[in-house]
Backbone as ProteinMPNN parsed JSONL, in Angstrom:
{"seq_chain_A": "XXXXXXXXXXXXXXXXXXXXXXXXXXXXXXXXXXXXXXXXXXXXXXXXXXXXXXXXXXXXXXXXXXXXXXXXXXXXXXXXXXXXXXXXXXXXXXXXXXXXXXXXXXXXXXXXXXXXXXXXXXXXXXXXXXXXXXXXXXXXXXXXXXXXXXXXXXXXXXXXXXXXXXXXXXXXXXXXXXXXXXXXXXXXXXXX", "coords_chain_A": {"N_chain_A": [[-8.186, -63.215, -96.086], [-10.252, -61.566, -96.484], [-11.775, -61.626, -94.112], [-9.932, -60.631, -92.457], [-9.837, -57.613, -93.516], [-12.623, -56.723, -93.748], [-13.374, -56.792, -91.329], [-11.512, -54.505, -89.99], [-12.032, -52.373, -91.28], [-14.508, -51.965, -90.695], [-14.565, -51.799, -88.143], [-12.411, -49.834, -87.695], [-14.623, -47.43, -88.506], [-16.301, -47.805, -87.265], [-15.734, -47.145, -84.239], [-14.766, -44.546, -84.574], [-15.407, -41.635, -83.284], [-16.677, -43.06, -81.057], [-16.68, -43.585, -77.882], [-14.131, -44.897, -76.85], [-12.792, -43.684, -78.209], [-13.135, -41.065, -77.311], [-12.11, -41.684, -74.531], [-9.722, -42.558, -75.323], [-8.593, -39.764, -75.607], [-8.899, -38.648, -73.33], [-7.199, -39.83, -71.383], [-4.766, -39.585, -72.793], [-4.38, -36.908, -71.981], [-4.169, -36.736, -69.441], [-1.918, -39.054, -68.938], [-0.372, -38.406, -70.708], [1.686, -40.041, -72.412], [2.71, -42.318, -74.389], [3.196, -44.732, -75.5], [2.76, -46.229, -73.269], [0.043, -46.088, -73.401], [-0.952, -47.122, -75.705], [-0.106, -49.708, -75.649], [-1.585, -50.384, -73.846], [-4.288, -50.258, -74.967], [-4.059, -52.375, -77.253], [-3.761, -54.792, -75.583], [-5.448, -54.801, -74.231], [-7.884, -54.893, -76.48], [-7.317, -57.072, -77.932], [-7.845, -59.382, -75.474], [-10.547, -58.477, -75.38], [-12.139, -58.603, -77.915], [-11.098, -61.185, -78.582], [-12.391, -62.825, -76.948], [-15.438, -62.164, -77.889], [-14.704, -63.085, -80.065], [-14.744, -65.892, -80.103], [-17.145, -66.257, -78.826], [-18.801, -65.59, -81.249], [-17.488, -67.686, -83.084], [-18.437, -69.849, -82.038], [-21.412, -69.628, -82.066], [-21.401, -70.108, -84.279], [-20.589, -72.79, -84.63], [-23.198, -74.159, -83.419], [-25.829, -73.205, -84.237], [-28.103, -73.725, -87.181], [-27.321, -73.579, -90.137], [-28.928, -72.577, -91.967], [-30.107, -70.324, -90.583], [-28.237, -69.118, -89.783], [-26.995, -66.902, -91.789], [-29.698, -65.139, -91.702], [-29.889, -64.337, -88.849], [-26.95, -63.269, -88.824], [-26.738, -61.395, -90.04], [-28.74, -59.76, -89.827], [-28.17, -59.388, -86.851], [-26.054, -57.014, -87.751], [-26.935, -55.42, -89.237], [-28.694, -54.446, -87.334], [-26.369, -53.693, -84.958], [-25.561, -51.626, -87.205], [-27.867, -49.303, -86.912], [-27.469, -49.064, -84.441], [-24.541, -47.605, -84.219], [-25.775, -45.482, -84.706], [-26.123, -43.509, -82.936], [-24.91, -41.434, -80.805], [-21.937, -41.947, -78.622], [-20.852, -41.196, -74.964], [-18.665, -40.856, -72.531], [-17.759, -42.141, -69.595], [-16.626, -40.063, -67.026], [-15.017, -41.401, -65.235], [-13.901, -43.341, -65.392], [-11.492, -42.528, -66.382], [-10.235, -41.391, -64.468], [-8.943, -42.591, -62.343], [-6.637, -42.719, -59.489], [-3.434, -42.965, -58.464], [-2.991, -45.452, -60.525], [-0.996, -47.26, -63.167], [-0.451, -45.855, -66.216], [-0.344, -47.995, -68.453], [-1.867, -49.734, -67.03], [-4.328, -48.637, -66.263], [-5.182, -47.995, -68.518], [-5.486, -50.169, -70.059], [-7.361, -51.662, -68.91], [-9.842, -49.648, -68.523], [-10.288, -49.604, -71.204], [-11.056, -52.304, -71.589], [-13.705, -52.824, -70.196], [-14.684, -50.388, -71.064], [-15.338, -51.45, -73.599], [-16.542, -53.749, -72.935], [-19.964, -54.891, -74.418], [-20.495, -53.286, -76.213], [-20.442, -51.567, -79.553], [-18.405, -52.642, -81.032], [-17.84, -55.054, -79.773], [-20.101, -56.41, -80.324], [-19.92, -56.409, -83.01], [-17.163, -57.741, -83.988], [-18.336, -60.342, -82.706], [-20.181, -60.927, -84.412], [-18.713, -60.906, -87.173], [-16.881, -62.746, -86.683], [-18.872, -64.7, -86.391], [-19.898, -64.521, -89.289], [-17.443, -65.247, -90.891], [-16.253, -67.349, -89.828], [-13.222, -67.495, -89.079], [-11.474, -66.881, -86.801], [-8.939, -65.648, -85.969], [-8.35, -63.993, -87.966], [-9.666, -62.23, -88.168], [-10.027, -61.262, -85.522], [-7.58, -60.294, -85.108], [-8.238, -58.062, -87.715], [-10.051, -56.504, -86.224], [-8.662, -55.496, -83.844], [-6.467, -54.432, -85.301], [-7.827, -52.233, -86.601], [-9.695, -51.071, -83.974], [-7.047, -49.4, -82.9], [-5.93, -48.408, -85.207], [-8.451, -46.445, -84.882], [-8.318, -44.811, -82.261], [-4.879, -44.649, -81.957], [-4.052, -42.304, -83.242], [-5.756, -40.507, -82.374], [-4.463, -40.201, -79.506], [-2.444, -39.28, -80.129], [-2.967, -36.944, -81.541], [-4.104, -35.638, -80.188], [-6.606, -33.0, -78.684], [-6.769, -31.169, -80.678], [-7.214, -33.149, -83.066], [-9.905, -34.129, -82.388], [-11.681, -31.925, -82.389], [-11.431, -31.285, -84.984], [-12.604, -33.441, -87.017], [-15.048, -34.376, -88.351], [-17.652, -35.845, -86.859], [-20.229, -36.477, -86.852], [-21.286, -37.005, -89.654], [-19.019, -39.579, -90.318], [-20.213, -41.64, -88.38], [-22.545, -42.09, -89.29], [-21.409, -43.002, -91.655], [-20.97, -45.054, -90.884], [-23.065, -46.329, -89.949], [-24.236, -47.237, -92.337], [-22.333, -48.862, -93.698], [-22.389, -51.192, -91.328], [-24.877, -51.661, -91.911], [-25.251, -52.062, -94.804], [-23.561, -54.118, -94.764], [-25.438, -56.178, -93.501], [-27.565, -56.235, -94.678], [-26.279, -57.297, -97.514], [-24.927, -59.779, -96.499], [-27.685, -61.124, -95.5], [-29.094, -61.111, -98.328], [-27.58, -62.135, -99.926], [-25.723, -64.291, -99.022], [-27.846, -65.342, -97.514], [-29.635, -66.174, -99.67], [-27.937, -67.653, -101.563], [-27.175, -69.775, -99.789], [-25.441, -70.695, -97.155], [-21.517, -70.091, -97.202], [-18.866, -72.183, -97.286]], "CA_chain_A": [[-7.862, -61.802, -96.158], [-11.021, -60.898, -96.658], [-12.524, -61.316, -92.974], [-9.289, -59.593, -91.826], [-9.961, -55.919, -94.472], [-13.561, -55.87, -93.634], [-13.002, -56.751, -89.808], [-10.314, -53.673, -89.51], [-12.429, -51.493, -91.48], [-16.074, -51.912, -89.56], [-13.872, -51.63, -86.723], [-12.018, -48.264, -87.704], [-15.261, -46.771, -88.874], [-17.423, -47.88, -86.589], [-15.064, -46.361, -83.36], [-14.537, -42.86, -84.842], [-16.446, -40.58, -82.783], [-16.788, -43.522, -80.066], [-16.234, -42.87, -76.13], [-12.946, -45.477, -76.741], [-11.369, -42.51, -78.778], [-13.409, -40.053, -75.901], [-11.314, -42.153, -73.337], [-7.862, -42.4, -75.081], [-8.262, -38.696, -75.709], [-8.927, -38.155, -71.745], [-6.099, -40.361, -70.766], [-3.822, -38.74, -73.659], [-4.28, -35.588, -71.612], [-3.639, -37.198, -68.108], [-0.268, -39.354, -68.922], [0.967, -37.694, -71.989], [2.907, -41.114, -72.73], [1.848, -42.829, -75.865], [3.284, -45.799, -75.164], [1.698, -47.688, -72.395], [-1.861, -46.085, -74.105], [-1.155, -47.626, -77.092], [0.121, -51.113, -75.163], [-2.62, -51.192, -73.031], [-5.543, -50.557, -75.761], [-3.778, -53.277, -77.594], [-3.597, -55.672, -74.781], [-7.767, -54.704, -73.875], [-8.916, -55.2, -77.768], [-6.843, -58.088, -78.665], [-8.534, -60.023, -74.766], [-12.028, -58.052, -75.561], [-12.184, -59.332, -79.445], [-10.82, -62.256, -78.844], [-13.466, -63.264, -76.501], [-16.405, -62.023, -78.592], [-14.515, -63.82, -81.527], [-14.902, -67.113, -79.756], [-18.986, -66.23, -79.053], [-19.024, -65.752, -82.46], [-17.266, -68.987, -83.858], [-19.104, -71.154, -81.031], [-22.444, -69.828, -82.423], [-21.799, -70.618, -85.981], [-20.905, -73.932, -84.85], [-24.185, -74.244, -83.146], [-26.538, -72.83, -85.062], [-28.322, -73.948, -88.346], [-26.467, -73.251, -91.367], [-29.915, -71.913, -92.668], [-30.403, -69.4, -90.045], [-27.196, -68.203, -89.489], [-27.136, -65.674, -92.438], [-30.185, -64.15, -90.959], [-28.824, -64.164, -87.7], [-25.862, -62.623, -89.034], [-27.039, -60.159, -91.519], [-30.194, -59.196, -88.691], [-27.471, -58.026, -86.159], [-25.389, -56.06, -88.779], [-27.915, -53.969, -89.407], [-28.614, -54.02, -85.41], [-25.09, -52.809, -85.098], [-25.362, -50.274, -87.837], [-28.401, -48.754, -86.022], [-26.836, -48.67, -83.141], [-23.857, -47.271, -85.061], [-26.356, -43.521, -85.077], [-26.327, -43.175, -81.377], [-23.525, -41.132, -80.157], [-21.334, -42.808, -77.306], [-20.254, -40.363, -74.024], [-17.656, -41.233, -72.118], [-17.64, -41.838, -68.251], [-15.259, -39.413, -66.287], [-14.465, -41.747, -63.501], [-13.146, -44.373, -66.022], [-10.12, -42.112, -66.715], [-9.584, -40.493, -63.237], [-8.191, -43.555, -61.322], [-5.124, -42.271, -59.516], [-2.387, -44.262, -58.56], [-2.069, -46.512, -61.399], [0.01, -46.757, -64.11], [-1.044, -45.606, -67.607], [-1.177, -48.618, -69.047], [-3.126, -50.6, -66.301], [-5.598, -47.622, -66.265], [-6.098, -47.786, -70.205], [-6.238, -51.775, -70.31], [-8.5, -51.914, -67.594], [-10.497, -48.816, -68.957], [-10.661, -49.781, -72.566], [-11.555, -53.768, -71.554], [-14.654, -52.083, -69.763], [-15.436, -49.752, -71.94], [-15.666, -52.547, -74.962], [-17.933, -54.589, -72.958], [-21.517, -54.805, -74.9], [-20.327, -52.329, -76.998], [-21.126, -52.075, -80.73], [-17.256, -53.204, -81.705], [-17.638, -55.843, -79.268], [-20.841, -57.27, -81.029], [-19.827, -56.579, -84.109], [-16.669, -58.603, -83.538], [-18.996, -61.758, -82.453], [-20.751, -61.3, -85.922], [-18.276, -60.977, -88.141], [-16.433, -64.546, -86.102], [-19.768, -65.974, -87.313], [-20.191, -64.315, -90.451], [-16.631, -65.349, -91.361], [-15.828, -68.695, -89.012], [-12.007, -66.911, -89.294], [-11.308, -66.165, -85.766], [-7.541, -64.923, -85.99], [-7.782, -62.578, -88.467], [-10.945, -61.535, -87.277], [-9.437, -60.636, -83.829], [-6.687, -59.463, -85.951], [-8.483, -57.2, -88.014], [-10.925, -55.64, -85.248], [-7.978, -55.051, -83.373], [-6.119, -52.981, -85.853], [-9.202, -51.237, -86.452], [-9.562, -50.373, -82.804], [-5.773, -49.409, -83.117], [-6.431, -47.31, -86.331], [-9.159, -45.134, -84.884], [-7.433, -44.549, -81.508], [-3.698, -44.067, -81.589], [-4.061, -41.292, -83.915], [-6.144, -39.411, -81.115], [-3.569, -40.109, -78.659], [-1.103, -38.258, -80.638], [-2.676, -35.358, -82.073], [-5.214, -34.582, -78.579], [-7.726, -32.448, -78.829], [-6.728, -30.969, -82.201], [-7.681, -33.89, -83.996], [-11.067, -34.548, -82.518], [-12.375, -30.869, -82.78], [-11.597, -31.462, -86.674], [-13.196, -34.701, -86.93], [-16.823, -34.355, -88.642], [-18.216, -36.961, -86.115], [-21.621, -37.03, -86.949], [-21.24, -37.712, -91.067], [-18.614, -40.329, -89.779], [-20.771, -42.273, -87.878], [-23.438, -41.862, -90.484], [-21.144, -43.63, -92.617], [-20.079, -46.589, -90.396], [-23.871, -47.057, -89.348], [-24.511, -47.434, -93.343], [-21.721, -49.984, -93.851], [-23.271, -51.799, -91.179], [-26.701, -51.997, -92.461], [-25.099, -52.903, -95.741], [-22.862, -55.496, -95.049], [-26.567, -57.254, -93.015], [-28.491, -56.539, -96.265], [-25.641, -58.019, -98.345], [-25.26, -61.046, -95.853], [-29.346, -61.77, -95.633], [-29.474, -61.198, -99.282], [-26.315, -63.098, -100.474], [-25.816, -65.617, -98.3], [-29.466, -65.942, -97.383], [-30.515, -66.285, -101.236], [-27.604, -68.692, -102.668], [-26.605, -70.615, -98.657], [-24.075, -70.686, -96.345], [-20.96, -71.207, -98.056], [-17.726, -72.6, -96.237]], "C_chain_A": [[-9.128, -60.952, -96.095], [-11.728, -60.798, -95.534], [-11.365, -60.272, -91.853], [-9.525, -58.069, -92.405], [-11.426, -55.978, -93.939], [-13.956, -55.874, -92.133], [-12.624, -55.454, -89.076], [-11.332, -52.519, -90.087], [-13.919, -51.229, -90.781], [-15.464, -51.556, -88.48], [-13.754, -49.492, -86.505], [-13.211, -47.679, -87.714], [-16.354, -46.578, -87.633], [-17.082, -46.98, -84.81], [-14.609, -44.724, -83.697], [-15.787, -42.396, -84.285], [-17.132, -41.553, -81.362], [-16.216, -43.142, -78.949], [-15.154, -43.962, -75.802], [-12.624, -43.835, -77.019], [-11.912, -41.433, -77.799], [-11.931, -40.391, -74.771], [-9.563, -42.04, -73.59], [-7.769, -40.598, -75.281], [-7.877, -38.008, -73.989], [-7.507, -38.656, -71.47], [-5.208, -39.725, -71.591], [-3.492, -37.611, -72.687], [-4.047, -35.508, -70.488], [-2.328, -37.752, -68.35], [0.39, -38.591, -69.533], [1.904, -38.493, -72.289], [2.082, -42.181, -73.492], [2.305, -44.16, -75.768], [2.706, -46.651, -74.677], [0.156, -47.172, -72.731], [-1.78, -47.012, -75.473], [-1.178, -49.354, -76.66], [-1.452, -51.273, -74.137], [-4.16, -51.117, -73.863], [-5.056, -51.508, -76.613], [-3.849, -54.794, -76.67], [-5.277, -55.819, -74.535], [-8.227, -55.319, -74.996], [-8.415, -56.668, -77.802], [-8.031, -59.166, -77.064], [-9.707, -59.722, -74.763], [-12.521, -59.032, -76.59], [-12.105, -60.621, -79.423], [-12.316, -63.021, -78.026], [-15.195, -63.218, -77.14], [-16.057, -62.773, -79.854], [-15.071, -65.373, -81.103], [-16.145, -67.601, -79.552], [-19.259, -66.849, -80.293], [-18.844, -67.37, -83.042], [-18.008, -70.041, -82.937], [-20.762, -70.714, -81.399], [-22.589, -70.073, -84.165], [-22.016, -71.791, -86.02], [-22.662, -74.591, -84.166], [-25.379, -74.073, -83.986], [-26.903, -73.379, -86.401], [-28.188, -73.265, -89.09], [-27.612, -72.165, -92.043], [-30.314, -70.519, -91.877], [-29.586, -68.61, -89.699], [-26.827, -66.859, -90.474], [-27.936, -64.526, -91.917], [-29.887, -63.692, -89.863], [-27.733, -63.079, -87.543], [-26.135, -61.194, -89.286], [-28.294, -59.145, -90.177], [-28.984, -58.323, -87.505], [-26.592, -57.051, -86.304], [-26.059, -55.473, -88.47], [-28.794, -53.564, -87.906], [-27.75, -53.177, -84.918], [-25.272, -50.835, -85.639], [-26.173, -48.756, -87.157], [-28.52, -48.175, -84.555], [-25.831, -47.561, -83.035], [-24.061, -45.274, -84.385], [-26.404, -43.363, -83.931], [-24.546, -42.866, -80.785], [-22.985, -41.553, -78.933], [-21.036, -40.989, -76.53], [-19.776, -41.498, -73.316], [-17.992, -41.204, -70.224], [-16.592, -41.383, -67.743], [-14.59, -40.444, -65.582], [-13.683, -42.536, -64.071], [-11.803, -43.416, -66.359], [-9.668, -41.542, -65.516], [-9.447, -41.97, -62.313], [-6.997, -43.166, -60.992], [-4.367, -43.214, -58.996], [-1.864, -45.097, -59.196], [-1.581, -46.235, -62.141], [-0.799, -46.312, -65.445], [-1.703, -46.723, -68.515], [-2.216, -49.532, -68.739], [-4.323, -49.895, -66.904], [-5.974, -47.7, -67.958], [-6.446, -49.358, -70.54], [-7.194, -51.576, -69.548], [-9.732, -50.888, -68.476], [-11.29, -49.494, -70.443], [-11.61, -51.381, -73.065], [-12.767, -53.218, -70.932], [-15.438, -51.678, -70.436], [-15.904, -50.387, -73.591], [-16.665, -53.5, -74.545], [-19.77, -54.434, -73.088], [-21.351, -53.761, -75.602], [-20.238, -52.411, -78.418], [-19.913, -52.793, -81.43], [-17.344, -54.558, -81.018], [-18.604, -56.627, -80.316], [-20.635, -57.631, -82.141], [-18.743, -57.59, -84.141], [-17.602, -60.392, -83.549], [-19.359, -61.629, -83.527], [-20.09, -61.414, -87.083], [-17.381, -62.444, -87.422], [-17.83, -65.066, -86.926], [-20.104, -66.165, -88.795], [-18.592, -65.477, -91.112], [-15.951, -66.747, -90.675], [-14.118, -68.277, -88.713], [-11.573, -66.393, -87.736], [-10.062, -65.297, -85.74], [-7.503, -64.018, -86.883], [-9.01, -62.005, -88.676], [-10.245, -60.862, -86.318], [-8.508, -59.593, -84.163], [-7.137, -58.132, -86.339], [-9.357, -55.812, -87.103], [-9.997, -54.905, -84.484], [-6.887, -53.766, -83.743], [-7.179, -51.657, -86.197], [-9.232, -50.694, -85.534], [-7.718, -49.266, -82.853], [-6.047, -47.777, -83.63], [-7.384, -46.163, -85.558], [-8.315, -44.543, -83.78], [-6.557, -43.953, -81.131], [-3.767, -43.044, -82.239], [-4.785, -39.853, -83.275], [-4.882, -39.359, -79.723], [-2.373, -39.101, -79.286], [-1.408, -36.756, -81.223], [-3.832, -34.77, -80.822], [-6.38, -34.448, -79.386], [-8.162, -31.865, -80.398], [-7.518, -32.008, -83.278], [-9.653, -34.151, -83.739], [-12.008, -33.039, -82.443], [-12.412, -30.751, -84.21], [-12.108, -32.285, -87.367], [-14.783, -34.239, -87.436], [-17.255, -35.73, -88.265], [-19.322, -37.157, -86.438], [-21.841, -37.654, -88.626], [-20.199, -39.328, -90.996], [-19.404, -41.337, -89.0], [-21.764, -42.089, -88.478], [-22.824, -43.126, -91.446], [-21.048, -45.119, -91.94], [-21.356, -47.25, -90.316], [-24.365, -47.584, -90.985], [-23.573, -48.739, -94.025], [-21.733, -50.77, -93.078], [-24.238, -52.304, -91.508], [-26.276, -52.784, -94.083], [-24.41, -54.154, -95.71], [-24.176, -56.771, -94.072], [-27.397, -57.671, -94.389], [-27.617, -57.647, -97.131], [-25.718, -59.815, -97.619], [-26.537, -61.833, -95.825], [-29.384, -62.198, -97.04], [-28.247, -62.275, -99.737], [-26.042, -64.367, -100.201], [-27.19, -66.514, -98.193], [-29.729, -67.293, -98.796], [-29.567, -68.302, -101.687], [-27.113, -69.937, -101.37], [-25.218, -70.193, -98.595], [-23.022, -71.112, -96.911], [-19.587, -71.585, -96.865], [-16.375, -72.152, -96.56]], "O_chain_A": [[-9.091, -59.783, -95.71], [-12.525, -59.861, -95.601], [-11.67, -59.529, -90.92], [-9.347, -57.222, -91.529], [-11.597, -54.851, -93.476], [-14.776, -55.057, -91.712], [-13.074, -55.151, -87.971], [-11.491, -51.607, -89.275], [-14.221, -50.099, -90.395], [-16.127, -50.795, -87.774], [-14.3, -48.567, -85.905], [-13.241, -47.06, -86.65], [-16.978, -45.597, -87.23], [-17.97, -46.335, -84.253], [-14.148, -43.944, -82.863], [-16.925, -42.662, -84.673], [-17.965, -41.001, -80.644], [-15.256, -42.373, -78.981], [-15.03, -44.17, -74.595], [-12.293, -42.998, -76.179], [-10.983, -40.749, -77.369], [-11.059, -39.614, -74.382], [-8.622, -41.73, -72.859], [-6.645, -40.161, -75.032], [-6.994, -37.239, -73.609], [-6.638, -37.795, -71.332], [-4.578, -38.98, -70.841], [-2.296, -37.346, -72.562], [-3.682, -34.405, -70.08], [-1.417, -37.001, -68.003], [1.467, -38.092, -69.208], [3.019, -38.01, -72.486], [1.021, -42.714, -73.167], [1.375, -44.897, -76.098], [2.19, -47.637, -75.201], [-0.816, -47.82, -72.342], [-2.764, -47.467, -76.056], [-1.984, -50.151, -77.142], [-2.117, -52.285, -73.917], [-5.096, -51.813, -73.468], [-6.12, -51.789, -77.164], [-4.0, -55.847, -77.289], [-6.029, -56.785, -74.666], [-8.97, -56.283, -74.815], [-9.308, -57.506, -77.675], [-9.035, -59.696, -77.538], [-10.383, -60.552, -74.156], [-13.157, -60.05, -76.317], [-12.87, -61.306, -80.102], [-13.134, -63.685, -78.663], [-16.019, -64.095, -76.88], [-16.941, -63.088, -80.65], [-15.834, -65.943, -81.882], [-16.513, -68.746, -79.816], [-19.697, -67.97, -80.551], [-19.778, -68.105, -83.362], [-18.056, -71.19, -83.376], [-21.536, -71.566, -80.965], [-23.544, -70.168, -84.935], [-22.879, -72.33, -86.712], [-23.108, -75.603, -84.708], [-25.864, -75.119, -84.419], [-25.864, -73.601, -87.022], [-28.79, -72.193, -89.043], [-27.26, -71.101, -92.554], [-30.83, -69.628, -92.551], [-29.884, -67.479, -89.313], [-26.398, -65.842, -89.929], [-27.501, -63.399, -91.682], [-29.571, -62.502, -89.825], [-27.565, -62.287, -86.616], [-25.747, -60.159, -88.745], [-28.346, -57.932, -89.971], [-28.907, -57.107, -87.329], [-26.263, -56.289, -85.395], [-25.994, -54.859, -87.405], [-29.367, -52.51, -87.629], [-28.076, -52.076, -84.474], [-25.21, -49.715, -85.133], [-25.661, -47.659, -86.937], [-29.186, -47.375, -83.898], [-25.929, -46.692, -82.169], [-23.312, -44.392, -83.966], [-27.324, -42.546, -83.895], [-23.561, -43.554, -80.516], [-23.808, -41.48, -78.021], [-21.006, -39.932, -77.16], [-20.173, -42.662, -73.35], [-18.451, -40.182, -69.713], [-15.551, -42.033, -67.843], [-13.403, -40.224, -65.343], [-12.605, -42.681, -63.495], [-10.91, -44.192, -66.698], [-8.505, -41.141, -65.574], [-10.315, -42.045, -61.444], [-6.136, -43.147, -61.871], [-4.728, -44.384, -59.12], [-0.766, -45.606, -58.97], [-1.404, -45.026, -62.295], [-1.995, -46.606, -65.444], [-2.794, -46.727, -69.084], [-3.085, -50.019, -69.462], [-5.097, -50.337, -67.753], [-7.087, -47.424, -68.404], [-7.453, -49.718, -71.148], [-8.103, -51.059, -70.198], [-10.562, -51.543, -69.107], [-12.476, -49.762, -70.634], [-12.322, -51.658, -74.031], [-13.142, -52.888, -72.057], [-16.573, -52.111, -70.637], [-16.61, -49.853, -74.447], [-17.476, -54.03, -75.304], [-20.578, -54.043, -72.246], [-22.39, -53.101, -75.619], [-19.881, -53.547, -78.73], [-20.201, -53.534, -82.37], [-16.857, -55.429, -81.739], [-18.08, -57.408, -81.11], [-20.918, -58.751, -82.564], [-19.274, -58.678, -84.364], [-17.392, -61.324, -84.326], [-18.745, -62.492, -84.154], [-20.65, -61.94, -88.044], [-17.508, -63.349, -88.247], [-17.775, -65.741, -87.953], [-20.42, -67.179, -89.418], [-18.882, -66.47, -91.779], [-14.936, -67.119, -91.264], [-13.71, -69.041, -87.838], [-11.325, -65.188, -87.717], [-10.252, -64.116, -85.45], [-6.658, -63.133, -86.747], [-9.145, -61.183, -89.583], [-9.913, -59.7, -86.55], [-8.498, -58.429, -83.764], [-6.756, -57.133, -85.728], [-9.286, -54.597, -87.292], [-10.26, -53.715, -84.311], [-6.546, -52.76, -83.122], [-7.107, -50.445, -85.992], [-8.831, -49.54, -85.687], [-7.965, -48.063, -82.774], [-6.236, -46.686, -83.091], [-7.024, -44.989, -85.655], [-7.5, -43.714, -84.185], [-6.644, -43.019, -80.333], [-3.247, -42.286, -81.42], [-4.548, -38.668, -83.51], [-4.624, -38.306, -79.141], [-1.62, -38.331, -78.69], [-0.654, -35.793, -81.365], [-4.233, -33.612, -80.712], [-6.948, -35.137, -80.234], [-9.201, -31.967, -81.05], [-8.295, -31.622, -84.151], [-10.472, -34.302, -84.645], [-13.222, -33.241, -82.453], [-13.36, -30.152, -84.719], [-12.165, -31.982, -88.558], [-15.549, -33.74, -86.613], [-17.267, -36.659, -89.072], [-19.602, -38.35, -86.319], [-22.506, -38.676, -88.797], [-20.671, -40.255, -91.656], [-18.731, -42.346, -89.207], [-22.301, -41.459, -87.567], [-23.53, -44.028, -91.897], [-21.066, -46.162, -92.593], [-21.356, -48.469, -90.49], [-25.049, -48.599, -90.848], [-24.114, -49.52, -94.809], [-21.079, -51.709, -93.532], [-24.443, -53.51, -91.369], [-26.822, -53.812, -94.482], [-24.62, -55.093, -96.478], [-23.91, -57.969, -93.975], [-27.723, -58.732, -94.922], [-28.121, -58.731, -97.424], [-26.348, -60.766, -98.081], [-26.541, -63.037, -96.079], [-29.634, -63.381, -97.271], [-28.591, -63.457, -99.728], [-26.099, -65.343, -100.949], [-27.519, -67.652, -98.529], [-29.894, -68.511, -98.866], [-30.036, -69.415, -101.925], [-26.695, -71.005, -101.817], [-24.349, -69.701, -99.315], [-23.033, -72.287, -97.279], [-19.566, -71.158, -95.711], [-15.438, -72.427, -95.811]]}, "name": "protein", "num_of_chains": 1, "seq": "XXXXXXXXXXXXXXXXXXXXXXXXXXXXXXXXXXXXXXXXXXXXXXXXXXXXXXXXXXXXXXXXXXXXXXXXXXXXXXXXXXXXXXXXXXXXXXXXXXXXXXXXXXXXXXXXXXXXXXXXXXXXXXXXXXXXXXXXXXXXXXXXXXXXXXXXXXXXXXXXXXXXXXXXXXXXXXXXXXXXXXXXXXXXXXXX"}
């Protein structure tokens, strides 16, 4: 339970004020059908995540037990720092015409997750946590969570949004959950 709650919440926190919720806001304002946005950023995170989950659990098993905390805990706080750097959004990724809504938002949203700080983070918390399924799980509602809630209230919601204390906070529960990992794990070992 516990790699699924802090999975979902690095997730949520860390995507508020990201150029995902830029993108479902764009596309929100092109289909206007909440449906296939919601099915197709579900269908993107769950094949994004899942694939960075599998990085993840294939470098825990690799890796020495002794170095993997640092490892871990070192690109947390990589993440978190990353975290303070506001995302923009590419136009062109939402102006595809012809397709359907939810192609255009899977397609879009699988794109726009690759090398991206949910994506990495994802691979680190698979290693931090060896848990892949409710890892994938939790990142995914997370993505979810920040998201559909822009799809439904537009523009309204993200002009009310204090984005920059928000992403302040996510890049700080980053950095702490590396410190805690280096220091915790580091100090007493890897536990299983």
């Amino acid at each position: 339970m516990e790699a699924f709650l802090v999975s979902a919440g690095a997730v949520l926190l860390g995507e508020i004020g990201d150029k995902t919720q830029l993108l479902a806001l764009l596309l929100a304002a092109r289909f206007r059908r909440p449906a296939p946005l919601i099915a197709g950023i579900l269908v993107a995170t769950v094949f994004n995540h899942a694939l960075a989950a599998f990085v993840g659990g294939w470098l825990r098993a690799i890796l020495p037990e002794h170095l993997l905390p640092w490892l871990v805990g070192g690109s947390f706080i990589a993440v978190g720092l990353w975290a303070l750097k506001p995302d923009s959004v590419e136009d062109d990724e939402a102006q595809r015409a012809g397709q359907s809504a939810f192609w255009v938002t899977a397609v879009s949203f699988f794109i726009a997750e690759i090398g991206d700080k949910t994506q990495l983070a994802t691979t680190v918390l698979a290693a931090r946590f060896g848990e892949l399924v409710p890892v994938v799980s939790g990142t995914t509602l997370g993505m979810l969570l920040a998201d559909v809630p822009v799809i439904f209230l537009g523009a309204a919601l993200a002009q009310r949004l204090p984005l920059k204390p928000i992403r302040f906070a996510a890049a700080a529960l980053f950095i702490v959950l590396g410190i805690t990992t280096i220091l915790l794990r580091g100090l007493i070992g890897p536990t299983s």
